[in-house]
C-alpha positions in Angstrom: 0.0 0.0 0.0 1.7 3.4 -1.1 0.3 6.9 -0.5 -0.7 9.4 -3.3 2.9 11.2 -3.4 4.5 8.0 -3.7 6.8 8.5 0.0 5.4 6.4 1.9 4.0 2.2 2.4 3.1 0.1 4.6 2.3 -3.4 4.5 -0.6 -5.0 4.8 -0.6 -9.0 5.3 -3.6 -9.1 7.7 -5.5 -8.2 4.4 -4.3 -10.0 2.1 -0.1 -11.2 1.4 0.1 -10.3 -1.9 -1.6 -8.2 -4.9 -3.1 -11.6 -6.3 -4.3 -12.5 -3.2 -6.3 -9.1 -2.7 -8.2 -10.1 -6.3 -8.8 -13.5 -5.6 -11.0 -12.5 -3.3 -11.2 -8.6 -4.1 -15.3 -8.3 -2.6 -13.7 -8.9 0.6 -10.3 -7.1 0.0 -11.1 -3.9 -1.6 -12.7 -2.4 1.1 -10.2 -3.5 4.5 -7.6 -1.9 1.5 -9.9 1.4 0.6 -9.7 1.7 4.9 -6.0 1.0 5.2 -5.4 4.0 2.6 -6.9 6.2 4.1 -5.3 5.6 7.2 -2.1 5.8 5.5 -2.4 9.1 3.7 -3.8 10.4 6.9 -0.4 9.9 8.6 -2.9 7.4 11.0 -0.4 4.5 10.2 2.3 3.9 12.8 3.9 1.0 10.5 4.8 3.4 7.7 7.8 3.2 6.1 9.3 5.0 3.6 8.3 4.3 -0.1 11.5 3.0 -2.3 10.6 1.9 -5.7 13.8 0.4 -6.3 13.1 -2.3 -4.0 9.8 -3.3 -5.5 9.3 -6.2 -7.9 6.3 -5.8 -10.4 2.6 -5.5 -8.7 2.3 -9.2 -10.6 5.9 -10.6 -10.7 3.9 -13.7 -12.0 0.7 -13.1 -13.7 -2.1 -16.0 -14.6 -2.1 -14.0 -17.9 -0.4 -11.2 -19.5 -2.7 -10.1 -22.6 -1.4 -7.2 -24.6 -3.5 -5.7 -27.8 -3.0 -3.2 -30.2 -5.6 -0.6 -29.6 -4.0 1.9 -31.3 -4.5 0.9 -34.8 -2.8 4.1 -36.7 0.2 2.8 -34.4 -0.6 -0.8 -36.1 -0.5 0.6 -39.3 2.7 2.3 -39.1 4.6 -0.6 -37.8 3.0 -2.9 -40.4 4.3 0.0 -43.4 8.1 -0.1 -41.9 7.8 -3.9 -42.5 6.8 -3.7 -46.4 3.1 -5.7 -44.5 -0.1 -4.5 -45.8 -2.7 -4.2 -43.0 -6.1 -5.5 -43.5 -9.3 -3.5 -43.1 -10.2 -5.7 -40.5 -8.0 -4.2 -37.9 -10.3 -1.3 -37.5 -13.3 -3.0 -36.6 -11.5 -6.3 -34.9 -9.4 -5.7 -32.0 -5.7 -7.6 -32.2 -4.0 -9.2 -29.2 -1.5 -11.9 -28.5 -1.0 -13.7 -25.3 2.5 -12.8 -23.8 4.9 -14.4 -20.9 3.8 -13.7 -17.8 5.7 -16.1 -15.9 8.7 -13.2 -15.5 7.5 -9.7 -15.7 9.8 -7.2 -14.7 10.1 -4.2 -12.0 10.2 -0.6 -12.7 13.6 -0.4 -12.0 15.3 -3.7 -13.1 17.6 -3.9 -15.7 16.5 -5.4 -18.8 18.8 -8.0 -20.0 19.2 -8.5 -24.1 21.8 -11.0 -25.6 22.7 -8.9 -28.3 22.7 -5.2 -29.5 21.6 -6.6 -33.4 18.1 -7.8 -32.2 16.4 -4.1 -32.4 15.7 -3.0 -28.9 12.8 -0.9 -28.3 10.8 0.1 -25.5 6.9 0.7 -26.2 5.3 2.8 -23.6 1.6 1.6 -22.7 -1.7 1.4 -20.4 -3.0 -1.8 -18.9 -6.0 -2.4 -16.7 -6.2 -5.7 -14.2 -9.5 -7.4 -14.6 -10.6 -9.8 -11.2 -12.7 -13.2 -13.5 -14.3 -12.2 -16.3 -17.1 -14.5 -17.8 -16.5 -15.8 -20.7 -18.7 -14.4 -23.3 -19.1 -11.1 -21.3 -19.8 -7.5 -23.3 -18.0 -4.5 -23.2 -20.6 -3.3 -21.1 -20.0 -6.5 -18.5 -16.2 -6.2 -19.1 -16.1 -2.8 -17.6 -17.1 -3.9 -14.1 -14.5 -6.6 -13.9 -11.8 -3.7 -14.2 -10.2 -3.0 -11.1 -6.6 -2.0 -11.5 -4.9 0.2 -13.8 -0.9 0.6 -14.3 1.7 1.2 -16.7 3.3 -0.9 -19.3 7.3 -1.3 -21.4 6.2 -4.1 -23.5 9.6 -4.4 -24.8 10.6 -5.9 -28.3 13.5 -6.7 -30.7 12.4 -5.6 -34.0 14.3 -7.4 -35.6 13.1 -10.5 -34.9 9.9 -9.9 -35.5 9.7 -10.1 -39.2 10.6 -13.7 -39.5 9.1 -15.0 -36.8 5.3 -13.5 -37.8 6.3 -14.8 -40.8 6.1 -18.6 -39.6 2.4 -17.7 -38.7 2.6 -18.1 -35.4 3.2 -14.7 -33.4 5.5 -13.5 -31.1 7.6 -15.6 -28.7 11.8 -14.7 -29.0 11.1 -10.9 -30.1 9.1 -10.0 -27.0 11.4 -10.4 -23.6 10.3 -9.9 -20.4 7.6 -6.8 -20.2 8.0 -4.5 -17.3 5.1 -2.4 -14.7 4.8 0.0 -13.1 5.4 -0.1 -9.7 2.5 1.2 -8.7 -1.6 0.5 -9.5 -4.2 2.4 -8.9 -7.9 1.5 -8.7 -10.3 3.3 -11.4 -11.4 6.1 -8.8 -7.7 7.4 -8.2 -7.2 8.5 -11.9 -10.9 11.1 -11.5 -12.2 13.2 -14.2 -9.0 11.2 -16.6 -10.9 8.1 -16.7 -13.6 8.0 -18.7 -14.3 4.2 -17.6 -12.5 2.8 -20.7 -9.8 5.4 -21.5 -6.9 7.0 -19.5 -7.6 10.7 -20.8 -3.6 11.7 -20.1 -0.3 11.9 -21.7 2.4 8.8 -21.7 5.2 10.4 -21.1 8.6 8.7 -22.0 12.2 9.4 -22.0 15.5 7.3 -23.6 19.2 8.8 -21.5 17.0 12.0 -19.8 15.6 13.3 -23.4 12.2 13.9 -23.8 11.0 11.3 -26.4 7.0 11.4 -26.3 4.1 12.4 -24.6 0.7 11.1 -26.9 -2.4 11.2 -24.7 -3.8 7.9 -24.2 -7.2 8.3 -24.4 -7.0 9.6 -28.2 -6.8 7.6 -30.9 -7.6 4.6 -29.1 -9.5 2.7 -31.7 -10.3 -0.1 -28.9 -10.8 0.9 -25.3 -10.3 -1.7 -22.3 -13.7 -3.2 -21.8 -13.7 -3.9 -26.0 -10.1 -5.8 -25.1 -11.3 -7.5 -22.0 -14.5 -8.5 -24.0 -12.3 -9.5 -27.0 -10.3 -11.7 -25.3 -13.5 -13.4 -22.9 -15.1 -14.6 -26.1 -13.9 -18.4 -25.9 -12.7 -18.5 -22.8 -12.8 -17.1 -18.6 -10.7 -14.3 -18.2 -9.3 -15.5 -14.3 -8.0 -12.2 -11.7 -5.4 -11.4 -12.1 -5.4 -11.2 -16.2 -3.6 -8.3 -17.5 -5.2 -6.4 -20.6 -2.4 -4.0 -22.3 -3.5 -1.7 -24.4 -0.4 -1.5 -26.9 1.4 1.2 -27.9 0.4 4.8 -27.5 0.2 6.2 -30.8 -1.3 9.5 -31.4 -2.1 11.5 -34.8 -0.9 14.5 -33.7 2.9 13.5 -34.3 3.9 16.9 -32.9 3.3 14.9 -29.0 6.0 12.3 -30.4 5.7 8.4 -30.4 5.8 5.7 -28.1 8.4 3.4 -29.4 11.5 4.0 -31.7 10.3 1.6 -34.6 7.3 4.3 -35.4 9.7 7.1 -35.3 12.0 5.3 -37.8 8.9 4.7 -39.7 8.2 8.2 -40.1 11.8 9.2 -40.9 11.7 6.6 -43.4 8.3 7.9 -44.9 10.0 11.3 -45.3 13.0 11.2 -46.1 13.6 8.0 -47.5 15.7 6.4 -44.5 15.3 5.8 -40.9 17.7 7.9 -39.0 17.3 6.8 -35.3 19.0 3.8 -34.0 17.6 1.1 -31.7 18.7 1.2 -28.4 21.8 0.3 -27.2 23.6 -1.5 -24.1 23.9 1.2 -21.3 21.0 3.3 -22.8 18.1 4.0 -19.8 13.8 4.2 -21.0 11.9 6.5 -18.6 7.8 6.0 -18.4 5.5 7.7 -16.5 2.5 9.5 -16.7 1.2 12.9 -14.3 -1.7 14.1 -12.9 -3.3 17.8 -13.6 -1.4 18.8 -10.6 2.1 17.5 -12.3 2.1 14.2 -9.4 3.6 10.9 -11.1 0.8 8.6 -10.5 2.1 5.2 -10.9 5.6 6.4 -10.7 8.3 5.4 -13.2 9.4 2.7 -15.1 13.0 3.6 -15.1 15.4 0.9 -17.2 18.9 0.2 -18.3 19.2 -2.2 -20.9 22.1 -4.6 -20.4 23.7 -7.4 -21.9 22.5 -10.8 -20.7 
């Protein structure tokens, strides 16, 4: 349990010993946590300690599922263009998602381990909601209920594995490492006016060695909000809690607010002027992502990387 400016925590086993336990049985949980953080950020807890978020694994260092989608489909289409792919109308009107590892999800502040420079390492700054079990079968209009959590996402890839391995037809697996979190989530209410009960209406904002790199809002352009993921992904099967539903990369219109990853920057460089200029990332290089409140407070705090050599 961490307070509102992100100083302060205190544990909370008589509740429930970890975040997955607190959803297994959230009816029960939710409230004896609600009470606990309000004693907390009224200074009412003697067991407070002070909040260090380098010492903090990932809300879900083990997740029953880790489900990411691509709800940003002018982010899809981009992507799909730097790869010579041609993108079928159905992506508009059908969300796409794959099924990612979840069996080692990284913290906000681990290093991310890559065996070799040559893969194409690139972060991809997103939004993902926790669901506690979801029907299968339920609507968007169901699905929205079953969302209780909401935290931040580096679905990291190496681009350059990609093309052949979507070329075998069967999706991702060696070009998407571990992903990291946040390492902090918030229920729904925290976020206000800024959730709109299927959009995060605020900017992603990102940074690679300390430069700003982007800052697209992710509640535009989001062809597919969360309760159109959850219910996507509940049509043939039970969503259990726990379930993770990413919203893939922020990609805005506006390109003035910048991009999200490095591949739709290349893209764009490549579009106008013929060649992409911006490398991939390198050993030693550090990806900052975090998003604020009106007020300018870090909400879920950062995910703040170095990528290493494994």
């Amino acid at each position: 349990m961490v307070s509102r400016d992100l100083k302060r925590a205190t544990a909370v086993p008589h509740i429930a010993t970890t975040l997955q336990a607190a959803l297994d049985d959230w009816e029960r949980s939710a409230p004896r946590l609600s009470q606990a953080f309000d004693q907390l950020e009224r200074s009412n807890d003697r067991g407070a300690f002070p909040f260090d978020a380098n010492k903090v694994a990932a809300p879900l260092p083990r997740a029953y599922q880790w489900v990411d989608g691509s709800a940003y489909v002018n982010h899809v289409e981009l992507v799909r263009k730097a790869r010579g792919a041609e993108m079928p109308q159905s992506f508009w009107t059908d969300p796409l998602v794959y099924q990612g590892g979840s069996d080692d999800l990284l913290g906000a502040t681990q290093d991310v381990p890559v065996p070799s420079e040559e893969f194409g390492i690139d972060l991809e700054a997103e939004v993902a909601v926790i669901v506690d079990d979801v029907p299968m079968g339920a609507t968007p209009e169901q699905a929205r209920d079953h969302i209780k959590l909401l935290l931040l996402v580096n679905d990291w890839s190496l681009r350059n594995l990609i093309p052949a391995e979507l070329a075998k037809g069967f999706g991702f697996y060696q070009s998407k490492p571990s992903t990291a979190f946040s390492p902090v989530v918030l229920t729904p209410d925290e976020l206000g006016d800024a959730w709109d009960g299927g959009k995060v209406n605020l900017p992603l904002v990102s940074h690679i060695n300390g430069e700003p790199f982007g800052r697209p809002n992710a509640g535009v352009d989001m062809t597919f909000d969360f309760p159109r993921l959850i219910a996507h992904a509940a049509r043939t099967r039970r969503l259990r809690a726990g379930s993770i539903i990413g919203s893939g990369t922020v990609s805005n219109l506006d390109r003035s607010l910048g991009p999200s990853c490095l591949v739709e920057k290349r893209t764009l460089e490549q579009i106008a002027e013929g060649e992409a200029r911006t490398p991939y990332l390198k050993f030693g290089d550090r990806v900052r992502i975090e998003m604020f409140d009106a007020q300018g407070l870090s909400l879920f705090g950062a995910i703040d990387q170095k990528v290493i050599k494994s």
